[in-house]
C-alpha positions in Angstrom: 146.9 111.9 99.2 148.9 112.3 102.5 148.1 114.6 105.8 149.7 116.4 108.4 148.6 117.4 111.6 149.5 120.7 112.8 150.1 122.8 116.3 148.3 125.1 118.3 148.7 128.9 119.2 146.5 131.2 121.0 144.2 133.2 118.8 142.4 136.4 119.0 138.5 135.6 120.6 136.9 138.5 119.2 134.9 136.6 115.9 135.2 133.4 118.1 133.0 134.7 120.3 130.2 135.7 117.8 130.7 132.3 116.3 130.0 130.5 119.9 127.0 133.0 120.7 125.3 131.8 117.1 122.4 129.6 117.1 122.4 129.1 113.6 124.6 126.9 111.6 124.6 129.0 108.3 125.3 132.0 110.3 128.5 130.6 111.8 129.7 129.6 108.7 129.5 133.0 107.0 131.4 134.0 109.8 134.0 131.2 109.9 134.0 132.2 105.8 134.2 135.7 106.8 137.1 135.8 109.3 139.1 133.0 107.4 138.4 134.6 104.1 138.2 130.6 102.4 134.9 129.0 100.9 133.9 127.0 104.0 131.8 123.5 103.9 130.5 121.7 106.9 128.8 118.7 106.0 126.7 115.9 108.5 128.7 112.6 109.0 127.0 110.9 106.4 129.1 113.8 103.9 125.4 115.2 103.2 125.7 118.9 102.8 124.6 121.1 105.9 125.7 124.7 104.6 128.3 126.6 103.1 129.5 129.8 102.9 127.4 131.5 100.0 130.0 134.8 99.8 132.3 132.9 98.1 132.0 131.6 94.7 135.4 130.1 93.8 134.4 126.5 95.0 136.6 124.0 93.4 134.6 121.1 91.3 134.4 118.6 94.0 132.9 121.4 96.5 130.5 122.3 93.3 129.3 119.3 93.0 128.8 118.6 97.0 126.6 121.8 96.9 124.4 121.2 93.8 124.0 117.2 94.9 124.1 117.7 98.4 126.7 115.7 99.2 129.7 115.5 98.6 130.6 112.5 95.6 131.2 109.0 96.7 134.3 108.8 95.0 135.8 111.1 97.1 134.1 109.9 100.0 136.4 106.2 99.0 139.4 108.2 98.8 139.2 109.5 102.2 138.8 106.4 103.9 141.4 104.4 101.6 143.6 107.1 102.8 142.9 106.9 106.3 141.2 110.6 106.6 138.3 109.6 108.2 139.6 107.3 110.5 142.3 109.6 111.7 139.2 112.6 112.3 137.8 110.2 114.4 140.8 109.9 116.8 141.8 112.9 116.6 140.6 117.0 117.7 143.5 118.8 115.4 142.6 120.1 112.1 144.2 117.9 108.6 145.1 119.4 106.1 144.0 117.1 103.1 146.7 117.7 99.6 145.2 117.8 96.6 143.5 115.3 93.8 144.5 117.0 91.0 142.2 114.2 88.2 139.2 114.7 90.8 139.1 118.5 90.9 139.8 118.3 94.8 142.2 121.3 95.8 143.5 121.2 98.7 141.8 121.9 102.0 141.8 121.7 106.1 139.4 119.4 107.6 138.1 118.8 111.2 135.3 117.0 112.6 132.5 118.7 114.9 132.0 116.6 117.3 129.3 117.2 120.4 128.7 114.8 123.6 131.7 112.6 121.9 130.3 111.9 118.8 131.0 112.6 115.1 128.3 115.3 114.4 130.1 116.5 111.3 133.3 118.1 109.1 134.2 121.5 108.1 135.9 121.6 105.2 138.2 125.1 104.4 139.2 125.2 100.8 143.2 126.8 100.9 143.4 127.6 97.6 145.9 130.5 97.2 147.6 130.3 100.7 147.6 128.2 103.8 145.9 128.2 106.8 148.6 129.5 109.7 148.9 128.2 113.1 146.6 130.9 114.8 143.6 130.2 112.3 144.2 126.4 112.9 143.4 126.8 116.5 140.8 129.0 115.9 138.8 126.1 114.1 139.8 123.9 116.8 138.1 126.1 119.4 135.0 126.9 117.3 134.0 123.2 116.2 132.4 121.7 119.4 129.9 124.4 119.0 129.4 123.6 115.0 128.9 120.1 116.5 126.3 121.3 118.8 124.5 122.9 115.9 124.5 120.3 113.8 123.5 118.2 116.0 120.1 120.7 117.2 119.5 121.2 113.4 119.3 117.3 113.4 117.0 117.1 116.1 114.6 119.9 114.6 114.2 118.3 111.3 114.0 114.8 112.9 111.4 116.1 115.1 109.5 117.4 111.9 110.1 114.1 109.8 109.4 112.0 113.1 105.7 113.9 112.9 105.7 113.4 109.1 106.3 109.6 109.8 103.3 109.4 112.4 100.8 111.0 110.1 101.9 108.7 107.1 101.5 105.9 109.7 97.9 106.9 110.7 97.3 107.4 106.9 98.0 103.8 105.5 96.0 102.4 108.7 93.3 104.1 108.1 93.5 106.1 112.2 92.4 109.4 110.5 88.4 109.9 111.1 88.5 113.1 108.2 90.4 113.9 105.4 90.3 117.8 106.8 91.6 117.3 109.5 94.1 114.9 108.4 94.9 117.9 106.0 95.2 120.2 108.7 98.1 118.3 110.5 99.8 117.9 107.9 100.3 121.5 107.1 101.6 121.9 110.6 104.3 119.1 109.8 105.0 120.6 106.5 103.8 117.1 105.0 103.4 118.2 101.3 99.9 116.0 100.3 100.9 114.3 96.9 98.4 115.3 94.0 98.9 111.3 92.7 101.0 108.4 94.6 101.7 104.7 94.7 103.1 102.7 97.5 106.2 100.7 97.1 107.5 98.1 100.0 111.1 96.9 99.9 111.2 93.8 102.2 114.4 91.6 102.7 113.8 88.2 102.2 115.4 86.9 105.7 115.8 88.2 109.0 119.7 87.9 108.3 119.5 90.3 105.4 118.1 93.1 107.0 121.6 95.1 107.0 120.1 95.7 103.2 117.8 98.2 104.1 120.8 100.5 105.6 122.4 100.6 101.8 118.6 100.9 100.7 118.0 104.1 102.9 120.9 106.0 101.4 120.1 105.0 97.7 116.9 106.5 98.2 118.1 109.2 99.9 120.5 110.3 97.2 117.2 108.9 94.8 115.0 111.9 96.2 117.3 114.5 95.7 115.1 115.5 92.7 112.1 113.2 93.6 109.2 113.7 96.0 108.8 110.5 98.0 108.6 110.0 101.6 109.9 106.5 103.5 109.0 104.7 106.7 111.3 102.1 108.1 110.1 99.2 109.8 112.4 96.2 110.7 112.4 94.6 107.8 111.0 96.7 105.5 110.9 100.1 103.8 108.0 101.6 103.3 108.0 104.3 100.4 105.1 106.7 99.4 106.3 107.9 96.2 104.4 111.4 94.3 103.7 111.9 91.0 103.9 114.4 88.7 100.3 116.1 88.8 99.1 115.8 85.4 101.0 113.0 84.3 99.1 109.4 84.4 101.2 106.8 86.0 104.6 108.8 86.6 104.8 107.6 90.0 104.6 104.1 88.7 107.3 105.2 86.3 109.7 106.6 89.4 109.5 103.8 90.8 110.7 101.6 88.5 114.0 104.0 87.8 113.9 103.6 91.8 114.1 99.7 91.1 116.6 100.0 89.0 118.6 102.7 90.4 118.4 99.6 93.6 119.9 97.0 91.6 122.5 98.4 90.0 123.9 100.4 93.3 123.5 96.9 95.6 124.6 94.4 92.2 122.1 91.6 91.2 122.9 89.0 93.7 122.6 91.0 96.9 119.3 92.7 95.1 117.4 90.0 95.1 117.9 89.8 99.1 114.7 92.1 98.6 111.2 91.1 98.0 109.2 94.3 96.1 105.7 95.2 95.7 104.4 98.5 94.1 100.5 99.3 94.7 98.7 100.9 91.9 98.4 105.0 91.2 96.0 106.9 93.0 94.9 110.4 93.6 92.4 110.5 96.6 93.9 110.4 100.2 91.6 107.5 101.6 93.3 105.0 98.9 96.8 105.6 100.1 96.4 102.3 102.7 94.8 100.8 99.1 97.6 100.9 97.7 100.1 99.9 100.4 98.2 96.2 101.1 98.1 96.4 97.4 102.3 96.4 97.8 102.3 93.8 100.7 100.0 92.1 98.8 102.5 91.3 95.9 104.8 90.7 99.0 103.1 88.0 100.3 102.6 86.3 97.1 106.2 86.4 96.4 107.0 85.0 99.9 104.2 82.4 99.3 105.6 80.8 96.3 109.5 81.8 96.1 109.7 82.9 93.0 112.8 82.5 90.5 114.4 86.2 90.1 112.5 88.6 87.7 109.9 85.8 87.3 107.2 87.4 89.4 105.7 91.0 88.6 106.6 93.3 91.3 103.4 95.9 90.1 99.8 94.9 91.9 98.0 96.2 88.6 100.7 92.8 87.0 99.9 90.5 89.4 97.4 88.5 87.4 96.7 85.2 88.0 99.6 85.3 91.2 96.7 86.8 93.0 94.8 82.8 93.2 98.3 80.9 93.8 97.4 80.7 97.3 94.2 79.9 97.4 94.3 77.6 94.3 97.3 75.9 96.2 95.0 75.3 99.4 92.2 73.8 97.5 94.0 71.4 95.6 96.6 70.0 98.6 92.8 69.9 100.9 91.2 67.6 97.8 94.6 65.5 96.9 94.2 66.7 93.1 96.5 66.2 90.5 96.2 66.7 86.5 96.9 63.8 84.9 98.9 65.4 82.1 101.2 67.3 84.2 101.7 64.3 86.1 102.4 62.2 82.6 105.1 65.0 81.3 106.7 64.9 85.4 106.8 60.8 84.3 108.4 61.0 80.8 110.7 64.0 81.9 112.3 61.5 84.9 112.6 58.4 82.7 113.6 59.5 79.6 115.5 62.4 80.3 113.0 64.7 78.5 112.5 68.6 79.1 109.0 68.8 77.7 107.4 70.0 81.2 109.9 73.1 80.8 108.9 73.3 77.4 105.2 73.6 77.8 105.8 76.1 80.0 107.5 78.4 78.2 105.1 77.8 75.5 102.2 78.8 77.4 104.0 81.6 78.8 104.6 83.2 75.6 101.5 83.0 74.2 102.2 79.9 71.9 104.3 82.0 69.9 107.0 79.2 68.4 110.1 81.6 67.5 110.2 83.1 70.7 109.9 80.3 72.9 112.4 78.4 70.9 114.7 81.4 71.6 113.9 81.5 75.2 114.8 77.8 75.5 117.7 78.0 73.5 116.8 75.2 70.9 115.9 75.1 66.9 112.1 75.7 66.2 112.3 72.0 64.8 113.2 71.1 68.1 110.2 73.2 69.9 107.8 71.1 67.4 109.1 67.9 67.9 108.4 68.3 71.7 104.8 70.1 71.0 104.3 66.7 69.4 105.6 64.9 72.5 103.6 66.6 74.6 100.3 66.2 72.3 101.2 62.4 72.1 101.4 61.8 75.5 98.3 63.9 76.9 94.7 65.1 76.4 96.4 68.8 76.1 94.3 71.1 73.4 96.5 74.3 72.4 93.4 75.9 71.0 91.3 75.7 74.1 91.6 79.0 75.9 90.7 77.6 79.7 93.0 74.5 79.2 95.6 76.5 78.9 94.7 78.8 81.4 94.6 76.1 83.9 97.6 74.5 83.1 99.7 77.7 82.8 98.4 78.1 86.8 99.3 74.8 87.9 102.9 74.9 86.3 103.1 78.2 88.0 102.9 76.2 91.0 105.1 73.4 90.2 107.7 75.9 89.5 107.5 78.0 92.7 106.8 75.9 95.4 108.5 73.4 96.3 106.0 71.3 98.3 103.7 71.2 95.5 106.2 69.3 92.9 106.7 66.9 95.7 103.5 66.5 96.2 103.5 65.2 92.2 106.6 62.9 93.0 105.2 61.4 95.2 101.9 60.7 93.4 104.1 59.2 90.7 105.2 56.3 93.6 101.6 55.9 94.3 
């Protein structure tokens, strides 16, 4: 891909005119379409489509596919900054004139950026197609663009203005600041805040203060995420806050969004840098006054998670899987405030240290899964020989009774403990120097 700039002329004001007098950005670029006679594209400076020039219909693939995603594809997006396109719209007023990518369907095109109070508002892209842009029609999108910028930038401002109104009424909402649902109802019709027929809450938080860059790459996954989804986001410091709509008749489909959310997250930001992010998901609801329900239902795993550090994917992220995660805490507090130990965890900790033994990992897994041999042998990697031998072990060495419900229970807890906080093992250690 290479670029060239090109020089100016003077140009006929006639159509400039009109284009400087229009207070609406699809407007001027029907008549930028119009007086060019090229499919026109201006999109924001995130590449995010603002309007196009609906007269023509010859769009090349990449310009199809900017219109129907609204935004133009990240692909190309890399290519013009590997290239240095970006970069040089920044420094410089002149229109470029980008050559084509044949294998990505990109024919070739001017480009300048709208820019307003010195700042990047935008690009218009001009599609050439069958012949070039000359000198005269180069200026003229030079002289026009400060005002695209200017519209851009008061269409920004209007629908920030409605989404900053959105934002306070969601606000009020999960703190419970509305005295009736009516009227609550009322405003929202003014903001255009389309009341969701079902909903769960979902909170991304990043896991340290020095990870909160996160939540920018976070923002525009869900943003390119709601293109075909109905959620609305609040963004705190550290956190994204996400009310996410489900389909009317359809029990738990918000649940269901966001997971494909979750994963849509993991795979855009890769596994290591996902799990910078501590997630919660409250449970489905369909009445108003159980929106803030559901959101400490969200922090709620939140806090859990930060409470006990959990290994990755080892904690549910879903309220309504929580379980016995809910009691960690409190079960934590009790037994540090009464010094209190079990004997048999303590034994395994013993046997495990001085004999190189992995039977406190073993019983475990065994209680995780429910007793079920085969499949803790697989998870552990080892022969189901193996797996019985150390069942053995373990019954050997403790008052342990597999067939007692509540035993288990307990001991499924505590090793829940052992594992995920690290004050708690060493509070075993050092009961084993006592």
């Amino acid at each position: 891909m290479t670029f060239s700039l090109l020089g100016k002329v003077r140009v006929p004001m006639e159509v400039k005119e009109l284009i400087l007098q229009a207070e609406d950005i699809h407007k001027a670029t029907e008549l930028i379409s119009s007086k060019l006679k090229k499919p026109v594209i201006i999109e924001n400076k995130n590449f995010e489509l603002v309007s196009y020039s609906s007269s023509f219909d010859d769009f090349d693939q990449t310009q199809q596919k900017t219109i129907l995603s609204k935004k133009c594809p990240i692909f190309i997006i890399d290519r013009l900054k590997k290239e240095g396109i970006v970069q040089r719209l920044e420094q410089h007023p002149d229109p470029i004139r980008v050559h084509p990518i044949e294998d990505l369907g990109f024919h070739q095109r001017v480009v300048i950026a709208a820019k307003h109070l010195g700042h990047t508002m935008g690009y218009v892209w001009v599609q050439e197609s069958d012949h070039l842009l000359d000198a005269e029609e180069m200026e003229f999108l030079e002289e026009i663009t400060p005002h695209l910028g200017k519209l851009i930038y008061d269409q920004f401002m209007k629908v920030n203005a409605k989404e900053g109104r959105k934002e306070e009424l969601l606000w009020q909402l999960l703190h419970h600041e509305y005295g009736s649902e009516s009227q609550f109802r009322h405003d929202a019709s003014l903001a255009k805040l389309q009341i969701p027929e079902r909903f769960s809450v979902m909170v991304f938080s990043v896991t340290a203060p020095q990870y909160k860059y996160m939540l920018d790459y976070l923002e525009n996954t869900v943003n390119r995420f709601r293109t075909d989804k109905k959620l609305y986001y609040l963004k705190t410091e550290f956190q994204l806050i996400m009310v996410i709509e489900g389909r009317e008749n359809e029990s738990f489909s918000s649940r269901n969004i966001a997971r494909d959310l979750i994963d849509e997250v993991k795979y855009e930001t890769g596994e290591e840098a996902f799990y910078h992010f501590l997630i919660g998901l409250g449970k489905e609801y369909k009445k108003l006054y159980n929106m803030r329900k559901s959101f400490l239902e969200a922090l709620e795993v939140i806090e859990t998670a930060n409470f006990i550090s959990p290994r990755p994917e080892s904690m549910p992220r879903e309220f309504a899987n929580l379980g016995i995660y809910r009691y960690l805490a409190a079960l934590y507090e009790k037994n540090s405030s009464e010094d209190y130990y079990s004997e048999d965890l303590l034994t395994l900790i013993k046997n495990d240290s001085d004999k190189q033994t992995e039977l406190l990992l073993t019983l475990e897994a065994y209680l995780a899964n429910n007793g079920k041999g085969k499949q803790t042998a697989n998870e552990l990697f080892i022969h189901p020989n193996t797996l019985n031998y150390r069942i053995k072990q373990i019954q050997e060495l403790t008052n342990i009774n597999f067939s007692d419900f509540n035993m288990k229970a307990y001991l499924y807890t505590e090793l829940l403990l052992l594992n995920n906080v690290e004050n708690y093992y060493q509070r075993y250690k050092s009961a084993l120097q006592k």
